[in-house]
N, C-alpha and C positions, 0 to 999 in steps of 0.2 A: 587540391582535395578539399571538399566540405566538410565541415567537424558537425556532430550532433546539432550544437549550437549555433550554424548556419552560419560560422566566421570559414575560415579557411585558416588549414596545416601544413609544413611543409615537411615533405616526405622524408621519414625517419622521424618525424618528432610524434609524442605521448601526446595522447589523444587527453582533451580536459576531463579533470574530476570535476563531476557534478552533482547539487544535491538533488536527490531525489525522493517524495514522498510515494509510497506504497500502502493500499488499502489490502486489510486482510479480511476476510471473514468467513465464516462458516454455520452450517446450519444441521448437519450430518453427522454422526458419529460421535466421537471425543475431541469436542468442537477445540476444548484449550489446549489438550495435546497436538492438534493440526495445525494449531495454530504458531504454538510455541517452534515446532518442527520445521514450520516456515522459516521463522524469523534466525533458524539455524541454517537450513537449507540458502538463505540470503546470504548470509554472511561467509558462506564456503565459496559462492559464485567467484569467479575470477575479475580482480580489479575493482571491486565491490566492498564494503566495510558498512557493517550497520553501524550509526553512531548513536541512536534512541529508537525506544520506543515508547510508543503510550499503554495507557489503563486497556483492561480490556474493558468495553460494552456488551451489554446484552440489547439486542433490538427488533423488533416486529420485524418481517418481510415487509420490504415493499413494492407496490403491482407486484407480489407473489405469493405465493402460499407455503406450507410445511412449517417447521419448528422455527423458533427464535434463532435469533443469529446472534454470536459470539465477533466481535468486531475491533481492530485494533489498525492504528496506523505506525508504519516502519519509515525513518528514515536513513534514507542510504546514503552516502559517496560512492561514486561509479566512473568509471571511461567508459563501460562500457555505453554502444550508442543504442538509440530506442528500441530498434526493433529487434536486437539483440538482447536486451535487456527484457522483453517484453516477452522474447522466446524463452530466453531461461526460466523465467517466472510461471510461464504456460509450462513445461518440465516437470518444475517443483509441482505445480497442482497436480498433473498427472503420475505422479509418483505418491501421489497424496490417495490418488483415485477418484479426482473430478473427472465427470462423464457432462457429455452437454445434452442432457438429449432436447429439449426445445429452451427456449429463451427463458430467462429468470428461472430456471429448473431449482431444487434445493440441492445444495450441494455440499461437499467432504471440502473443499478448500477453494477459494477466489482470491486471489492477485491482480489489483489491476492499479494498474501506475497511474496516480493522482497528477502528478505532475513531476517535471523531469526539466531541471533547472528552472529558467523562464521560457523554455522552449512552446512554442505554439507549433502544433502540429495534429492534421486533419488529413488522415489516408484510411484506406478501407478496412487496413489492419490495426491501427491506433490513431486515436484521437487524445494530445495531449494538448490545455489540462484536460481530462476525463469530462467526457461532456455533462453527463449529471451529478459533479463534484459538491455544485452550491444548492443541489435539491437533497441531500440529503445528513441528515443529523448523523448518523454510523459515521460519515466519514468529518463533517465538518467539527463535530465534540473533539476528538482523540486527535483530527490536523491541529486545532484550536492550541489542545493541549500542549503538541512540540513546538507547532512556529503560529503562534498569536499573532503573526504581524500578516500571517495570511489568510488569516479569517474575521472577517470584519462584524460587529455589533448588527449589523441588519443581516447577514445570511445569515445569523445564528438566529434569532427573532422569525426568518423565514420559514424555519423546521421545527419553531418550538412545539408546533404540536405534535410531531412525530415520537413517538415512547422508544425513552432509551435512559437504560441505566448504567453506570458506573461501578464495575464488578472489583476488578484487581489492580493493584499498582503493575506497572512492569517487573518490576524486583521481584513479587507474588509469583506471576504469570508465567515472566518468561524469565530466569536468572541468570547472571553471564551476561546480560545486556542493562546497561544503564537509563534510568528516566533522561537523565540530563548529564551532560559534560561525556568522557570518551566513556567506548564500551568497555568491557573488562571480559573482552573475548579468548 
C-alpha cells in the first residue's frame, strides 16, 4: 500500500500524521465569521488537529474582481490523505455556501491546501504545493508568519507590490486556537 507520502504501509498500520498548510479566504458576506467557522469546521474533521493559525489579512482580488478578501493561513496535522483531505475541505466551503459559477468568482469561503507535508503532487483534482503558492502575498505573509522557514526573503520581495494588510491576531479572530505552541481546542 502507498501512503500520502509516497513511502509504503503495511496493512493495519495508521496512516502518517502530516503537516499541513491551508489558505483560507473570503471576499462575501461575514468574511471573519466564515472564516473563523473554518478554522472550527477543521479541527472537527476526522484525524485532523489545528495546531496554529495566523493574523488575518485584508487583500485586493487578484486576476479578479468584487470586495477585498479577509485571508488567513491554518495549519494542520492530518492522516488524512490529499484527496480526502481536499474533499473534506470542498464540504466545509459548501456548507459555507461557496458557489463556483466561473473561475476566480467572489466568494463566501475558499480552502485550498498550500501544501501537505513535502508531498509533490500534480493531478487534475489537486495540485500540491498549490501552484500559485509563491505568486501571491495573501498566502505567502500569514505562511511566513507560522513556518518562516518556508518562505524565503525573495518570494516575499516578489509580491511586495501586491496590497495587503495585517487586520487581527489569531487570539482576536479566531479564539480557542493558538498563534503558536498547542491549540487550546
Amino acid at each position: 500500500m502507498t501512503t500520502a507520502a509516497g513511502g509504503t504501509a503495511q496493512a493495519g498500520a495508521q496512516p502518517p500524521v502530516l503537516t499541513v498548510f491551508v489558505g483560507l479566504g473570503a471576499n462575501l458576506g461575514d468574511r471573519g465569521q466564515a472564516l473563523a467557522q473554518a478554522v472550527h469546521a477543521m479541527a472537527l474533521l476526522p484525524a485532523t488537529r489545528v495546531v496554529q493559525v495566523s493574523s488575518l489579512y485584508v487583500s485586493a482580488p487578484v486576476d479578479a474582481g468584487g470586495p477585498d478578501y479577509l485571508n488567513a493561513v491554518a495549519q494542520l496535522e492530518t492522516a488524512l490523505a490529499p484527496l480526502a483531505l481536499l474533499h473534506a475541505l470542498q464540504a466545509v466551503e459548501l456548507a459555507a455556501g461557496r458557489e463556483r459559477p466561473y473561475r476566480n468568482a467572489p466568494r463566501t469561503l475558499d480552502l485550498d491546501v498550500l501544501l501537505y507535508g513535502d508531498l509533490q503532487m500534480d493531478t487534475p483534482e489537486l495540485t500540491v504545493p498549490h501552484p500559485r503558492l509563491t505568486e501571491r502575498a495573501f498566502v505567502l505573509r500569514p505562511l511566513a508568519e507560522l513556518a518562516p522557514q518556508r518562505v524565503g526573503p525573495a518570494q516575499l520581495a516578489a509580491v511586495a507590490d501586491q496590497r495587503i494588510d495585517r487586520q487581527q491576531s489569531a487570539a482576536v479572530w479566531c479564539p480557542g486556537v493558538l498563534v503558536s505552541g498547542a491549540p487550546s481546542l
